[in-house]
C-alpha positions in Angstrom: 9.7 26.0 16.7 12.2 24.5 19.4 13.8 21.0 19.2 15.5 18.6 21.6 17.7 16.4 20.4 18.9 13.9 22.8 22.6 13.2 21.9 24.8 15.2 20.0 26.7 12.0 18.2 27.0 11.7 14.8 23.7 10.8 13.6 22.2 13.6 16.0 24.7 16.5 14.3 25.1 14.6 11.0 21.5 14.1 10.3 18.3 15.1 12.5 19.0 17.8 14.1 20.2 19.0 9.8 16.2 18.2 9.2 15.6 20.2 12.2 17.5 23.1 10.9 16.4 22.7 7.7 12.7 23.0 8.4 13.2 26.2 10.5 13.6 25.0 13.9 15.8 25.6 16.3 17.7 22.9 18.4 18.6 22.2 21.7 21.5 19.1 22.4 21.5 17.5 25.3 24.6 15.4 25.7 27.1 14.3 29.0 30.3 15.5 26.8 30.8 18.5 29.1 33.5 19.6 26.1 31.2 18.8 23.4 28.4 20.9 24.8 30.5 23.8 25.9 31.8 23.9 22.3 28.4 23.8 20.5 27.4 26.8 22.8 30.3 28.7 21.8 29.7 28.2 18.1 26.2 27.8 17.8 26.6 26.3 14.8 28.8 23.5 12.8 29.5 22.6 9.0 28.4 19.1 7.4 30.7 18.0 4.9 28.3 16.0 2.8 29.6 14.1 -0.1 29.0 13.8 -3.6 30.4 11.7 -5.9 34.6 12.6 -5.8 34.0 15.7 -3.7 32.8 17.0 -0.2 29.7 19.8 -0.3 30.0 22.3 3.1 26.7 22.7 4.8 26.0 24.6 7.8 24.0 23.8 11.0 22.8 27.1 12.4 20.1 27.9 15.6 21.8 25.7 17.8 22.7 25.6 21.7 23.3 22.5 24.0 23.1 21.6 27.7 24.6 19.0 29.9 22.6 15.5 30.4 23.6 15.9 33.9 21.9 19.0 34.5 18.8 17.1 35.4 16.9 20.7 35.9 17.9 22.2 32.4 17.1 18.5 30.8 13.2 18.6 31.9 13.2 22.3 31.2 14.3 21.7 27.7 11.8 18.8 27.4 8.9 20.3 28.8 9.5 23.6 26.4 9.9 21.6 23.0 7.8 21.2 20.0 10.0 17.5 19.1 12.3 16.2 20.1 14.6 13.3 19.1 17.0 10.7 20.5 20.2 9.2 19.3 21.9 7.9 21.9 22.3 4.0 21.3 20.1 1.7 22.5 21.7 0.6 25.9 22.1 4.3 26.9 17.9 4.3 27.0 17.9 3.5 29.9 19.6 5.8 32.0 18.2 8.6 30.2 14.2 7.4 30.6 13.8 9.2 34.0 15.4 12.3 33.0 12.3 11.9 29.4 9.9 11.3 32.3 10.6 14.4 34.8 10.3 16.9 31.5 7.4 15.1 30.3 6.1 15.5 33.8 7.0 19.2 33.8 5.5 19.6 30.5 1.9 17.9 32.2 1.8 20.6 34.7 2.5 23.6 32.8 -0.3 22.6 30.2 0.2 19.8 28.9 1.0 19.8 25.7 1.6 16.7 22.7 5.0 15.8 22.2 6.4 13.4 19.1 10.0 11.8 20.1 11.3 10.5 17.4 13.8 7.2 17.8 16.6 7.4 15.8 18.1 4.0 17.3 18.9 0.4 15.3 16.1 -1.3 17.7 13.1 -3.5 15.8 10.3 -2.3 18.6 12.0 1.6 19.4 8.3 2.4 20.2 7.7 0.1 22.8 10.8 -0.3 24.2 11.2 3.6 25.2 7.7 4.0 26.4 8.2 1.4 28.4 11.0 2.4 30.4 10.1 5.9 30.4 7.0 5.4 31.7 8.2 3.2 34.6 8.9 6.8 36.1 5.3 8.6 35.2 3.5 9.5 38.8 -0.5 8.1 38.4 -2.1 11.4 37.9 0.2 11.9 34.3 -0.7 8.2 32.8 -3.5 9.6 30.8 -1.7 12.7 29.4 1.4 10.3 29.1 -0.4 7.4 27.2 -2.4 10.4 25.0 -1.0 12.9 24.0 3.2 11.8 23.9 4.6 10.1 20.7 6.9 7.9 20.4 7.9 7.4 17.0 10.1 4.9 15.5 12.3 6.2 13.0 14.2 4.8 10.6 17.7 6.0 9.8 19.5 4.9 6.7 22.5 7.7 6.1 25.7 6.9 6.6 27.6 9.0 9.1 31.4 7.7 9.1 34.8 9.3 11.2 34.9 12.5 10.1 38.7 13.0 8.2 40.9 14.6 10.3 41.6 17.6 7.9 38.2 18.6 9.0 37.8 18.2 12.3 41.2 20.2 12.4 39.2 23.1 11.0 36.5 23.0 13.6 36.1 19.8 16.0 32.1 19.8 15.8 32.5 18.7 11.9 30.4 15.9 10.3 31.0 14.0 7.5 28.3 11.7 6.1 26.8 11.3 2.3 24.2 12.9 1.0 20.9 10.5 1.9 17.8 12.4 3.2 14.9 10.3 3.7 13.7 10.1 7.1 11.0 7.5 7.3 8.9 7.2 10.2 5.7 5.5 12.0 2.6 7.1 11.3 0.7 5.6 13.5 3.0 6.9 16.6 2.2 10.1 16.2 0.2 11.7 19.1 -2.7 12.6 19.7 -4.1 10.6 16.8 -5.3 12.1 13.6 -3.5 15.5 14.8 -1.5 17.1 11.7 2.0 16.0 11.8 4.9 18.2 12.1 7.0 19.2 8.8 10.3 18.1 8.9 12.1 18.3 6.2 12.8 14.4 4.4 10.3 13.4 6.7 8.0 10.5 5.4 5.6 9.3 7.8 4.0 5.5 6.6 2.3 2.6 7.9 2.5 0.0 8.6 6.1 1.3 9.6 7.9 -2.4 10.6 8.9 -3.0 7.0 11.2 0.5 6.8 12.3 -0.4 10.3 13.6 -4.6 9.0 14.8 -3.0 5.6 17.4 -0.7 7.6 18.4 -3.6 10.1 18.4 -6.8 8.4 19.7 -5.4 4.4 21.7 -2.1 5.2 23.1 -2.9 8.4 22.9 -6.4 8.2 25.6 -5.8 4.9 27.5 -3.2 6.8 28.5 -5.7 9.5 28.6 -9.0 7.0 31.8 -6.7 5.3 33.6 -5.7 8.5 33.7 -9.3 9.8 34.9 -10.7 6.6 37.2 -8.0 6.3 38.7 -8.3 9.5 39.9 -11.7 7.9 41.6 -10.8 5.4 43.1 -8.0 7.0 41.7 -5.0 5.4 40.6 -1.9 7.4 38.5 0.4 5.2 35.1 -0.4 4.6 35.3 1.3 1.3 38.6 -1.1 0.5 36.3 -3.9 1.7 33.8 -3.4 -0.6 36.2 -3.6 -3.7 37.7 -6.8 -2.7 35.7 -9.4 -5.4 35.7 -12.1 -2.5 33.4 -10.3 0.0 31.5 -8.8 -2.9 30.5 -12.3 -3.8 29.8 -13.1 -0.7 27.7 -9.5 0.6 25.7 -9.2 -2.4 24.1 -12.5 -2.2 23.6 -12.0 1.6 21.6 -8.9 0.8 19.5 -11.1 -1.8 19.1 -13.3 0.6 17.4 -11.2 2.9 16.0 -9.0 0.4 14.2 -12.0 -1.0 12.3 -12.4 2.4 11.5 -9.4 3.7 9.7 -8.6 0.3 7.6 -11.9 1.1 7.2 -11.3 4.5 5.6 -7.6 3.9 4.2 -8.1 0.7 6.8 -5.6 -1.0 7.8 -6.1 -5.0 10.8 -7.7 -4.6 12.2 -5.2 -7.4 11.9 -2.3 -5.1 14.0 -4.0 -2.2 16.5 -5.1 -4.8 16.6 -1.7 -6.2 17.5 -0.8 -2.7 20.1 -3.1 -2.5 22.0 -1.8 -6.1 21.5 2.0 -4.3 23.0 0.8 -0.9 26.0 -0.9 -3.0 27.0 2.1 -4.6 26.8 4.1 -1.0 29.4 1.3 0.1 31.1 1.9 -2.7 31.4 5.5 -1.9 35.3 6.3 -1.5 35.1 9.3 0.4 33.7 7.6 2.8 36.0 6.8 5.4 35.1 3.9 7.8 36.7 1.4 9.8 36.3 -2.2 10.7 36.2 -1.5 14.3 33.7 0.9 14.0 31.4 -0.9 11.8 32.0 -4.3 13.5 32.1 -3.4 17.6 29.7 -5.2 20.1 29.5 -8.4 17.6 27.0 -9.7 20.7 24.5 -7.1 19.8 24.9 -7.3 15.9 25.1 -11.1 16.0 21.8 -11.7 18.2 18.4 -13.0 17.1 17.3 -9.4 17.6 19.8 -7.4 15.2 21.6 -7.4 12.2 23.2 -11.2 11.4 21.4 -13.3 13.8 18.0 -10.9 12.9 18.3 -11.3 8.9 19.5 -15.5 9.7 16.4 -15.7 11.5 13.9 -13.9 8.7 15.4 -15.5 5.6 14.5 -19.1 7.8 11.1 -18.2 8.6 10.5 -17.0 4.8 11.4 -20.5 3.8 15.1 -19.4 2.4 18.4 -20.5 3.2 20.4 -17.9 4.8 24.0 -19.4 3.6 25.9 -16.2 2.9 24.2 -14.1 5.8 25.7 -17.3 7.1 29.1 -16.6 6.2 28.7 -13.2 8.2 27.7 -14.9 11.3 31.0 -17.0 11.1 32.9 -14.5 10.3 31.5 -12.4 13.8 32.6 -15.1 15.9 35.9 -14.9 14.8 36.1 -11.2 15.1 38.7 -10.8 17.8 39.8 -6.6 17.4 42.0 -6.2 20.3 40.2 -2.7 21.0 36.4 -4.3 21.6 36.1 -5.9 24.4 33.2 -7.6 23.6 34.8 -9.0 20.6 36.9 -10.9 22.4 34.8 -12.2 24.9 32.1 -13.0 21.6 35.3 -15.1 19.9 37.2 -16.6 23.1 33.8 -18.3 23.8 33.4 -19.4 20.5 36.7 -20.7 20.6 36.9 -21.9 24.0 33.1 -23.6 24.2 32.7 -24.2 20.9 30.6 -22.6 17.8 26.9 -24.4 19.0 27.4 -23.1 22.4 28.4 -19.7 21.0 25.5 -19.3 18.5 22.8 -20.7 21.6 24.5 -17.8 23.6 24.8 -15.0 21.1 22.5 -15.5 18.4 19.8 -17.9 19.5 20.4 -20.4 16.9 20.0 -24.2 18.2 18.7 -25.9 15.3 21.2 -29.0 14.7 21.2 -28.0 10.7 21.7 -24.7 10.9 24.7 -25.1 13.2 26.4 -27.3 11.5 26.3 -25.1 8.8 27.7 -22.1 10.2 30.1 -24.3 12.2 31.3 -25.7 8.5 31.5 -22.0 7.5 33.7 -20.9 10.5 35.9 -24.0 9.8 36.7 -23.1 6.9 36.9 -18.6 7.6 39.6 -19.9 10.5 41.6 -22.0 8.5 41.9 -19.6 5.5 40.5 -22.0 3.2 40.8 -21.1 -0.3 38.4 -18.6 -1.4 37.1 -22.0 -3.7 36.1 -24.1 -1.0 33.8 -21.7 1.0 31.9 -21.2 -2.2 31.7 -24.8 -3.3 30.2 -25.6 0.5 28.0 -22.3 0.2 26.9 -24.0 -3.2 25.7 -27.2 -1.6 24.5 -25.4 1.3 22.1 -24.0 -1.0 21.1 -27.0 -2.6 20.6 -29.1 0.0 19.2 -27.0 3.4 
């Protein structure tokens, strides 16, 4: 069985192309890091240092090779030639690679035409759409039918944690990955193509429907939380994730934001509201997982994306208020991202000189698509208070008749 997987990041190494491996396949990269590629060629394999509990596990990935994404020949060939194939590439590098999915897809058409399942590993509610969309753009006429029929895309829905890998290790051998020990890869059952076909085994693979649900759990509680603590954490100065987690403030403050949007995803999908808050006690002791090695900047960059109506903050703000809740500590978050001004990101300070410079209601119409007068004034009340370092006190006694009164 041969595999394609479309970037050779950490959650490409760290994670799929491990199920890949796992289930007996072997796996093709396709990445533009010229270095990267050369070195996966030479090695043809790379060790995963997975960890558990107080102490790293070594794992091997083995059956590997890796061409250039600017090899436009060797990508279709690859593509046309593979039994799945997966991409992790971030979503606003889609794309620039759809053309390149289309000319192997259209390869694969005229040497048989075969099915093909991509699975998309990428933080996007809609993956499905989105990529067939702009991948089929660039399918000629006489391929629609094969392209609508027989090629899957598949939303996926990643939940393991994939941090810097510590510098020890990459000393040892550059391709390392470090990430905990999370296996479960959901997916959308009704992607698959053609329908009713058996699906491929992949090891942790879980294929449900109706998928949405496993794609807002991963977005709006897990990420959602992972950018709530770099944002507050940024304020008061502390770096590691793993460090932010332990500080009692934020802890207040993240747990009740996960509640929060626990609460309403369980009502909006019919779920027991036990099982997402069982999720949220599991996802707490993952933060809480030392060896684990993050950084704010990491966790927090592009606050435009993570803040929109689409994505983490501005995405969970959004559900909890169509549920009927009040989203006052995924509130706190949203503050807290327009004040994130990391001198390295770019976007960060363009997201809080705005905010600054326009004001808080211009900067959540522009960012996060929030207009209503209440809700502004709310998370203008909340900034107020993150940029004037207000005691700890205060932001809970307004959070408390925020609460009561929204």
């Amino acid at each position: 069985m041969k595999a394609v997987m479309y970037g050779a990041g950490n959650i490409g190494r760290g994670f799929v192309a491990k199920r890949f491996y796992q289930s007996g396949m072997d796996t093709t990269f396709i990445d533009i890091n010229a270095e990267l590629v050369a070195r996966l060629n030479t090695a043809g394999k790379y060790p995963i240092y997975e960890t558990r509990g107080g102490r790293y596990e070594t794992e091997w990935v083995e059956n590997i090779s890796a061409i250039d994404g600017r090899d436009t020949g060797a990508v279709a060939e690859a593509i046309a030639a593979a039994d799945i194939m997966a991409t992790s590439l971030g979503v606003n590098v889609l794309p620039h690679v759809a053309p390149l999915i289309a000319a192997g897809i259209e390869l694969r058409y005229k040497r048989g035409g075969r099915p093909l399942n991509i699975l998309i590993c990428e933080n996007l509610i809609g993956a499905e759409a989105h990529l067939r969309g702009l991948v089929g753009k660039y399918i000629p006429g006489e391929v629609k039918s094969y392209f609508e029929d027989q090629i899957g895309f598949v939303s996926a829905s990643i939940c393991i944690t994939v941090p810097p890998t510590p510098e020890k290790f990459l000393a040892e051998n550059p391709l390392a990955v470090c990430t905990d020990a999370y296996r479960e890869l959901p997916v959308d059952l009704d992607a698959f193509r053609p329908r009713g076909a058996e699906l491929p085994k992949i090891d942790g693979m879980v294929a449900r429907s109706p998928f949405s649900f496993f794609i807002e759990r991963k977005l709006l509680i897990h990420n959602m939380g992972h950018a709530l603590m770099a944002y507050l954490g940024w304020q008061k100065k502390i770096n590691l994730i793993y460090d932010i987690t332990c500080n009692g403030e934020i802890k207040y403050i993240l747990i009740r934001a996960l509640v929060e949007s626990a609460r309403a995803l369980a009502k909006k999908h019919g779920v027991p509201t036990d099982e997402l808050l069982q999720f949220v006690e599991d996802l707490m002791v993952r933060f809480e997982n030392k060896l684990l090695v993050d950084d704010v900047f990491r966790v927090g960059r592009d606050p435009a994306r993570k803040l929109s109506a689409g994505d983490r903050l501005g995405g969970a703000f959004k559900l909890v208020r169509e549920q009927g809740g009040v989203p006052a500590h995924i509130a706190v978050g949203i503050a807290a991202g327009l004040l994130f001004d990391h001198p390295d990101d770019p976007i960060a300070l363009e997201v809080s000189g705005y905010a600054k410079d326009a004001g808080v209601a211009a900067a959540l119409r522009k960012y996060c698509s929030i207009t209503d007068p209440a809700d502004v004034e709310m998370i203008e009340t909340l900034y107020n208070l993150l940029q004037s370092k207000a005691p700890f006190s205060s932001l809970v006694e307004a959070l408390s008749t925020m609460k009561s009164t929204h």
